[in-house]
FIRO-11085 format. One record per residue: z, x, y of N, C-alpha, C in turn; residue number from 1; residue in three letters. Coordinates in nm, 2 decimals. Layout:
N
<atom <Z, X, Y>, <Z, X, Y>, <Z, X, Y>, NUM, 'ALA'>,
...
end
This chain:
132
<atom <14.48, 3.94, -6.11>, <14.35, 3.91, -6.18>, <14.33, 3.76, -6.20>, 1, 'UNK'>,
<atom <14.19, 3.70, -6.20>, <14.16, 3.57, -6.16>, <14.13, 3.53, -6.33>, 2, 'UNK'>,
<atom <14.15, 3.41, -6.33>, <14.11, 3.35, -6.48>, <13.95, 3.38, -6.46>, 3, 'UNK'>,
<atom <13.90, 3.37, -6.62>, <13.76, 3.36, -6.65>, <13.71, 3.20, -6.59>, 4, 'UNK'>,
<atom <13.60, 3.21, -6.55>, <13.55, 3.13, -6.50>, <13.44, 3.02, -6.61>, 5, 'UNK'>,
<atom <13.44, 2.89, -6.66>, <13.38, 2.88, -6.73>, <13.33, 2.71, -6.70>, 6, 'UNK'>,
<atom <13.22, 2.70, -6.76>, <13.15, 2.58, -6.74>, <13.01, 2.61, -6.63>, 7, 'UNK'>,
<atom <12.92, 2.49, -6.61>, <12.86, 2.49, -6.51>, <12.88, 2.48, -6.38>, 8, 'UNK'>,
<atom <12.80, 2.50, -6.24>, <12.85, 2.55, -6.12>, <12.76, 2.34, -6.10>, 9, 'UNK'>,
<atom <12.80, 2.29, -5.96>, <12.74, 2.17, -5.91>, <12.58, 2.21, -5.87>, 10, 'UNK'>,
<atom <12.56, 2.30, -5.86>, <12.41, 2.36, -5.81>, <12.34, 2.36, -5.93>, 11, 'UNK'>,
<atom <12.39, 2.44, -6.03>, <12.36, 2.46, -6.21>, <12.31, 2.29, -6.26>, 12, 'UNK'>,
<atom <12.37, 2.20, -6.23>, <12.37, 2.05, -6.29>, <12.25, 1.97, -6.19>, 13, 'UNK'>,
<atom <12.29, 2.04, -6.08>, <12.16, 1.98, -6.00>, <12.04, 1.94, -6.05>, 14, 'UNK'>,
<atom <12.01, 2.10, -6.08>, <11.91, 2.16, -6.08>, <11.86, 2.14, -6.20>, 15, 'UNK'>,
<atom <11.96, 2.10, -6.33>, <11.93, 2.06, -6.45>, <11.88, 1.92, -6.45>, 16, 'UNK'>,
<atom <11.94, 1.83, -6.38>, <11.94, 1.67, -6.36>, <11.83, 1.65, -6.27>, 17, 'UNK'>,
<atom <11.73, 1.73, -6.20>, <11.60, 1.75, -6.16>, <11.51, 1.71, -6.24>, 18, 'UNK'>,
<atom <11.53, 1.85, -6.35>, <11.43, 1.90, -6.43>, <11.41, 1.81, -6.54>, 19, 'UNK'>,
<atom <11.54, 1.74, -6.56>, <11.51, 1.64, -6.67>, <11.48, 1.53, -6.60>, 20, 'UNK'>,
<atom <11.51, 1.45, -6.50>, <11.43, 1.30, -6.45>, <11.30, 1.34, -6.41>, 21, 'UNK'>,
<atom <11.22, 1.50, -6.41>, <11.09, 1.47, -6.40>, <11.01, 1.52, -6.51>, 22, 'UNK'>,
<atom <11.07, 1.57, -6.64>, <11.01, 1.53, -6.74>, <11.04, 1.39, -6.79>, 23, 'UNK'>,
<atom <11.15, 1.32, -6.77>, <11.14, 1.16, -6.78>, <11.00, 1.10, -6.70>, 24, 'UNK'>,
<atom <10.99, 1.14, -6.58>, <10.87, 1.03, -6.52>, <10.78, 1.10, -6.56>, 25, 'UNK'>,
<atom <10.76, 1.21, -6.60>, <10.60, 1.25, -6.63>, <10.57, 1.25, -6.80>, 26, 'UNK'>,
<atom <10.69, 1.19, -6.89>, <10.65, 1.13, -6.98>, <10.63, 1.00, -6.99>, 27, 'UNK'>,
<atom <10.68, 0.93, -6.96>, <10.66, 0.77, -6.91>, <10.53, 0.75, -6.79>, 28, 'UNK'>,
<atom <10.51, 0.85, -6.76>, <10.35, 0.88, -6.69>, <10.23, 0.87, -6.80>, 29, 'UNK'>,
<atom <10.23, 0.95, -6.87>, <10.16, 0.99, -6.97>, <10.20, 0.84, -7.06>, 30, 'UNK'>,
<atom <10.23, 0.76, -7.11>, <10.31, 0.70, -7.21>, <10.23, 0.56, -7.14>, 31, 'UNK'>,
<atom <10.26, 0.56, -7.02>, <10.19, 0.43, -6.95>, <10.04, 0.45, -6.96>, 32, 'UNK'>,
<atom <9.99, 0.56, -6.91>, <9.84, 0.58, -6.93>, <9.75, 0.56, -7.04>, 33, 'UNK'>,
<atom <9.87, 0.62, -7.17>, <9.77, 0.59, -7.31>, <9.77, 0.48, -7.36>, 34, 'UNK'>,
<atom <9.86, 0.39, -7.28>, <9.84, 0.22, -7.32>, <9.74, 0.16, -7.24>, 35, 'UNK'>,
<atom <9.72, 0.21, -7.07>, <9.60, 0.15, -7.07>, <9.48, 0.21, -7.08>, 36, 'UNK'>,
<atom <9.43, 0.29, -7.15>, <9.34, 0.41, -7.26>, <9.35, 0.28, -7.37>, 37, 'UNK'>,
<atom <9.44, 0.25, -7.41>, <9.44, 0.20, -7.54>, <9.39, 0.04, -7.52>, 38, 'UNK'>,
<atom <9.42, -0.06, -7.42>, <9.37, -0.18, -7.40>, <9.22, -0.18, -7.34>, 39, 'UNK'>,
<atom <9.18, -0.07, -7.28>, <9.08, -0.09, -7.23>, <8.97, -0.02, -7.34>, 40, 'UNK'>,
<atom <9.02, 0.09, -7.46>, <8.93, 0.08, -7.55>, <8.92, -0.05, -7.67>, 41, 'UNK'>,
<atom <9.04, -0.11, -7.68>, <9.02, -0.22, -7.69>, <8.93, -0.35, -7.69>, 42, 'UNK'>,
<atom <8.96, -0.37, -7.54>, <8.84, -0.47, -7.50>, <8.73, -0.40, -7.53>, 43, 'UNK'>,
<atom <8.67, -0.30, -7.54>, <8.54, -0.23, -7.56>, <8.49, -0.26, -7.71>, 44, 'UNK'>,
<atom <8.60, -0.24, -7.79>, <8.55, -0.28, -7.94>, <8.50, -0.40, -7.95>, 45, 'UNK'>,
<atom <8.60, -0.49, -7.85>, <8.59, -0.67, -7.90>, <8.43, -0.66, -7.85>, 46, 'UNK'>,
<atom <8.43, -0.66, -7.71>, <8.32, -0.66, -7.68>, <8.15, -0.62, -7.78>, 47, 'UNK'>,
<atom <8.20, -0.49, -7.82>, <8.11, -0.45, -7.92>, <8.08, -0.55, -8.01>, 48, 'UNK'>,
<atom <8.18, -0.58, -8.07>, <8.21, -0.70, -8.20>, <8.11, -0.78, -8.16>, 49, 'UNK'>,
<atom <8.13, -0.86, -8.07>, <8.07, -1.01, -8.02>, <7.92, -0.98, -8.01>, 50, 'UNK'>,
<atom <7.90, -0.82, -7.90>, <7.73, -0.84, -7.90>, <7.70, -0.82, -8.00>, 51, 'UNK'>,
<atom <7.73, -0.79, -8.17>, <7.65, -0.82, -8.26>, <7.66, -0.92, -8.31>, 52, 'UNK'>,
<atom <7.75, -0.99, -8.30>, <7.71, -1.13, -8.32>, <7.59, -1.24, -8.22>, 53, 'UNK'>,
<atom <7.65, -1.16, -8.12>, <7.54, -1.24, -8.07>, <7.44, -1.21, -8.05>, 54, 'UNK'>,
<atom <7.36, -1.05, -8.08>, <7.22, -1.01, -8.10>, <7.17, -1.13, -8.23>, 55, 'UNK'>,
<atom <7.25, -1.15, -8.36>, <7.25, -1.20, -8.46>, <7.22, -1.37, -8.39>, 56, 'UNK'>,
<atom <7.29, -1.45, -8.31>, <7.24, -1.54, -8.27>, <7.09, -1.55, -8.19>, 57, 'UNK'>,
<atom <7.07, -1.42, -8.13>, <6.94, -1.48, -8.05>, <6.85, -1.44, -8.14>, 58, 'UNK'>,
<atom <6.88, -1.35, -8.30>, <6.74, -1.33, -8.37>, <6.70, -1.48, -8.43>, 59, 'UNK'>,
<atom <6.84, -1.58, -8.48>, <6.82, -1.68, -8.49>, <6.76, -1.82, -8.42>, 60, 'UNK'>,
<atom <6.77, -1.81, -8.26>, <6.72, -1.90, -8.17>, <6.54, -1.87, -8.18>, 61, 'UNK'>,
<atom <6.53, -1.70, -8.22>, <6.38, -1.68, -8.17>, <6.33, -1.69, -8.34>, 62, 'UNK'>,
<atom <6.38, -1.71, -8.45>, <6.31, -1.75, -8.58>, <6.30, -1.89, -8.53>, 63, 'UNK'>,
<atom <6.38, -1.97, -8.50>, <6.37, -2.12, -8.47>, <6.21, -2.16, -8.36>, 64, 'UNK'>,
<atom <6.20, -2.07, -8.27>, <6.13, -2.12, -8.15>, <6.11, -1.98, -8.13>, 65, 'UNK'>,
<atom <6.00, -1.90, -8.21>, <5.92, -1.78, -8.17>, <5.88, -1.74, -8.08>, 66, 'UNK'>,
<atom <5.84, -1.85, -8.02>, <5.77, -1.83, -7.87>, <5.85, -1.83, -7.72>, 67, 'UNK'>,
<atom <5.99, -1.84, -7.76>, <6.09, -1.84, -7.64>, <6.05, -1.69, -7.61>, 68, 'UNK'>,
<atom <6.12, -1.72, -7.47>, <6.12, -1.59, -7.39>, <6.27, -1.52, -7.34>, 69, 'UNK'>,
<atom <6.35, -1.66, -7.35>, <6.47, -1.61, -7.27>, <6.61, -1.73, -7.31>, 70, 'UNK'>,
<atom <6.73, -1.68, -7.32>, <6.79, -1.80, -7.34>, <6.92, -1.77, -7.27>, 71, 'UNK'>,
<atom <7.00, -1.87, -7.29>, <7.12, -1.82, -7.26>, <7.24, -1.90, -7.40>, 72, 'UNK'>,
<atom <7.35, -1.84, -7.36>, <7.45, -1.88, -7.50>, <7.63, -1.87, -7.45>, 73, 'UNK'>,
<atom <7.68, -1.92, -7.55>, <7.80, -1.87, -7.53>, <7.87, -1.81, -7.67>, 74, 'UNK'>,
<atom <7.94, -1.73, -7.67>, <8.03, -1.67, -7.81>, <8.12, -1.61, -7.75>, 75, 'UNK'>,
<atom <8.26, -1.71, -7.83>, <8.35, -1.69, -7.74>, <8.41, -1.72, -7.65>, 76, 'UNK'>,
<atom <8.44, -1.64, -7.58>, <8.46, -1.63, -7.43>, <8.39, -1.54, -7.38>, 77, 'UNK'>,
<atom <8.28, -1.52, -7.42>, <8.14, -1.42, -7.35>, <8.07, -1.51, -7.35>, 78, 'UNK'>,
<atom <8.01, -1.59, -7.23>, <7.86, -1.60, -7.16>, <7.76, -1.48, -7.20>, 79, 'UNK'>,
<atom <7.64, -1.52, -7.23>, <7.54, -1.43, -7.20>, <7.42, -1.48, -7.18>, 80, 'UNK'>,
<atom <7.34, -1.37, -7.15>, <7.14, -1.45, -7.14>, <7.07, -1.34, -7.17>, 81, 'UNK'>,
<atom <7.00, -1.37, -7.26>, <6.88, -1.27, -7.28>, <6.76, -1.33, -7.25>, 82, 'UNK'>,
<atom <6.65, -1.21, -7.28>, <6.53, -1.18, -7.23>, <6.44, -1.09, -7.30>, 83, 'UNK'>,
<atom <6.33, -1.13, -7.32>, <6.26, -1.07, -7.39>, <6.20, -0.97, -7.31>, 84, 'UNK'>,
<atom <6.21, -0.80, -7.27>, <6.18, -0.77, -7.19>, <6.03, -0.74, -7.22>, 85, 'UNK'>,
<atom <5.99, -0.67, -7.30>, <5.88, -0.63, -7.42>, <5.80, -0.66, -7.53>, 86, 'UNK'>,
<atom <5.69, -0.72, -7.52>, <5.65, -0.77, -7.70>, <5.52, -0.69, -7.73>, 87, 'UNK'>,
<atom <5.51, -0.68, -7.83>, <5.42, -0.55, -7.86>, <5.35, -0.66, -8.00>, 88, 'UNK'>,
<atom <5.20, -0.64, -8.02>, <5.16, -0.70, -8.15>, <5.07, -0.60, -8.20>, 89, 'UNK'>,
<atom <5.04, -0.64, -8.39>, <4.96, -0.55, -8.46>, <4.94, -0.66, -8.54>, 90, 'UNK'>,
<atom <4.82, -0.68, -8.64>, <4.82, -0.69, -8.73>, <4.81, -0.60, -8.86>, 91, 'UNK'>,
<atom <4.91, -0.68, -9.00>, <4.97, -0.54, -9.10>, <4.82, -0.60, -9.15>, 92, 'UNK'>,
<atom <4.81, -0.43, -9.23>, <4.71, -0.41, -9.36>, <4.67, -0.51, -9.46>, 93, 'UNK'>,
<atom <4.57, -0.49, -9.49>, <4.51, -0.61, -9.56>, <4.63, -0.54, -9.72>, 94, 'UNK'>,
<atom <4.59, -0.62, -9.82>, <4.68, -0.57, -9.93>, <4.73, -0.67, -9.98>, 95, 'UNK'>,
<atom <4.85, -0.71, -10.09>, <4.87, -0.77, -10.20>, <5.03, -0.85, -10.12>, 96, 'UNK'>,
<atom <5.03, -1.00, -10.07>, <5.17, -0.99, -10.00>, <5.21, -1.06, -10.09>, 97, 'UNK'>,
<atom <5.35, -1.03, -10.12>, <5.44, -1.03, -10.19>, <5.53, -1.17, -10.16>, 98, 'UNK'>,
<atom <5.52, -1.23, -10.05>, <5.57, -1.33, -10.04>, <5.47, -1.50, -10.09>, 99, 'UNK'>,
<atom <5.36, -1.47, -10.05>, <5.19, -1.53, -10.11>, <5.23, -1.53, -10.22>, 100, 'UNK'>,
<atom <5.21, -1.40, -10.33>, <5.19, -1.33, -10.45>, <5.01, -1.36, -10.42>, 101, 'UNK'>,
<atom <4.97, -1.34, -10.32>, <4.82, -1.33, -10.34>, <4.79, -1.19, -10.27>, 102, 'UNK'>,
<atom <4.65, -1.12, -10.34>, <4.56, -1.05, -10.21>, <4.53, -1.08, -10.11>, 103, 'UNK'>,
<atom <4.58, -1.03, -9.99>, <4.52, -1.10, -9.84>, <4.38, -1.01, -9.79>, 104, 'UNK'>,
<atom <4.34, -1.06, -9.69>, <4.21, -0.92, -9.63>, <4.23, -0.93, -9.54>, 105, 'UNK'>,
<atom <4.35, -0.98, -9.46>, <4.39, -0.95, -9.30>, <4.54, -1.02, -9.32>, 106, 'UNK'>,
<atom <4.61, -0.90, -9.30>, <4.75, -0.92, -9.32>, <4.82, -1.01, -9.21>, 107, 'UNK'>,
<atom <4.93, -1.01, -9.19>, <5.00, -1.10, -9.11>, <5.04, -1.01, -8.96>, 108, 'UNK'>,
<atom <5.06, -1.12, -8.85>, <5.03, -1.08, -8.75>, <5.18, -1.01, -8.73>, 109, 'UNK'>,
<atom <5.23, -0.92, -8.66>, <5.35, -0.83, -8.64>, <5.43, -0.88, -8.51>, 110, 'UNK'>,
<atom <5.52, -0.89, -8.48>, <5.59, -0.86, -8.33>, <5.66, -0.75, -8.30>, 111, 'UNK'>,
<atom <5.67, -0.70, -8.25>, <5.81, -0.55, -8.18>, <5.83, -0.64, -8.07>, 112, 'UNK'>,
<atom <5.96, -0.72, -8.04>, <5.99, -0.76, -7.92>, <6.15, -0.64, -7.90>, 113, 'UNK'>,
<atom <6.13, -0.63, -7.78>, <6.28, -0.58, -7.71>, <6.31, -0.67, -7.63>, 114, 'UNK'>,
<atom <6.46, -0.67, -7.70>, <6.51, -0.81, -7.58>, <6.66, -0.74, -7.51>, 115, 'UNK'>,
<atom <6.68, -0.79, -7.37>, <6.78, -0.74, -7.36>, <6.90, -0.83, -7.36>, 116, 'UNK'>,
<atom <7.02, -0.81, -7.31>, <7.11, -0.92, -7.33>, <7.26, -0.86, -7.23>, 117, 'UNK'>,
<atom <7.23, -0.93, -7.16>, <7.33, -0.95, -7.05>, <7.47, -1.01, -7.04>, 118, 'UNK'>,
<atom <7.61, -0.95, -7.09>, <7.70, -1.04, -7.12>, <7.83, -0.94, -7.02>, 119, 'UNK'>,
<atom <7.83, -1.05, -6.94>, <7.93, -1.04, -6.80>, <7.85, -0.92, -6.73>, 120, 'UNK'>,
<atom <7.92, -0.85, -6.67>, <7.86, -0.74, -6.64>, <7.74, -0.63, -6.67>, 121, 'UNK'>,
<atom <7.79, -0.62, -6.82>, <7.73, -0.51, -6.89>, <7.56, -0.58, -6.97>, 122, 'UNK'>,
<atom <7.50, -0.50, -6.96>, <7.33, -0.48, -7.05>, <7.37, -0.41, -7.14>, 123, 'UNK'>,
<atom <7.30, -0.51, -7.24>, <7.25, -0.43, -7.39>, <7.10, -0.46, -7.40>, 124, 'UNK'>,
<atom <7.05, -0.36, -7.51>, <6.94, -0.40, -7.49>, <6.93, -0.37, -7.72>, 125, 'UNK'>,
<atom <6.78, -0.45, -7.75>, <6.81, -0.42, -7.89>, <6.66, -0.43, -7.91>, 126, 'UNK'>,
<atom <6.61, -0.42, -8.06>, <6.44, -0.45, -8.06>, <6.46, -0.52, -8.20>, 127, 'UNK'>,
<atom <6.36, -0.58, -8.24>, <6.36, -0.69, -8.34>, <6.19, -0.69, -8.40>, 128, 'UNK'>,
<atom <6.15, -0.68, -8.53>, <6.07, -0.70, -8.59>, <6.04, -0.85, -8.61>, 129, 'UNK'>,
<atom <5.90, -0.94, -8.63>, <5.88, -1.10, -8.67>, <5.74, -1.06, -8.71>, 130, 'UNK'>,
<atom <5.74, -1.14, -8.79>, <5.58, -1.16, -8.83>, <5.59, -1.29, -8.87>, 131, 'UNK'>,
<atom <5.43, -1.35, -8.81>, <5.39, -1.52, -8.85>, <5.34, -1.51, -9.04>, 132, 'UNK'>,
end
């Protein structure tokens, strides 16, 4: 009669040492991917960040110089240029203006401009209210 036989066989460990280096690479697959998922939403925020600052700069270039059409800027390390792509006018309602403190009989003149704004690659576009 032969002794009991005990432990794993070389085929048994193979076959284990398979299974585990390719759950190693296909975690460290996964593990690499969500970092760059994670820098590239990233830069997407920064990005975000900046174009509102810098919608905020060109409402300021066009209170300065109303009548511009188009500019360009820097913020940052973002280049950009905008453009006024659309201007739309009305004049508001006659009525009591609050900044006067007088009655007017022909209110003040209105803008709706849409401007867009071009920074690296990507378009944004935004709309902005002005009155003279």
């Amino acid at each position: 009669m032969r002794g009991a036989q005990s432990g794993f066989t070389l085929i048994e460990v193979l076959i284990a040492s398979v299974i585990l280096f390719m759950s190693i690479a296909l975690v460290s697959m996964a593990y690499k991917s969500s970092l760059r998922a994670e820098r590239s939403a990233e830069k997407h925020v920064f990005r975000m960040v900046a174009i509102g600052f810098i919608q905020e700069e060109v409402k300021e270039a066009l209170r300065v110089r109303p009548q511009a059409n188009s500019g360009t800027g820097v913020w940052g390390k973002f280049s950009y240029a905008w453009k006024v792509t659309e201007e739309k006018t009305k004049w508001s309602k006659e009525g009591f203006d609050l900044e006067a403190r007088t009655e007017v009989q022909l209110g003040r003149k209105l803008f709706l401009k849409t401007i867009a704004i071009d920074v690296g690659e990507s378009s944004h576009e935004f709309t902005m209210l002005t009155w003279q």
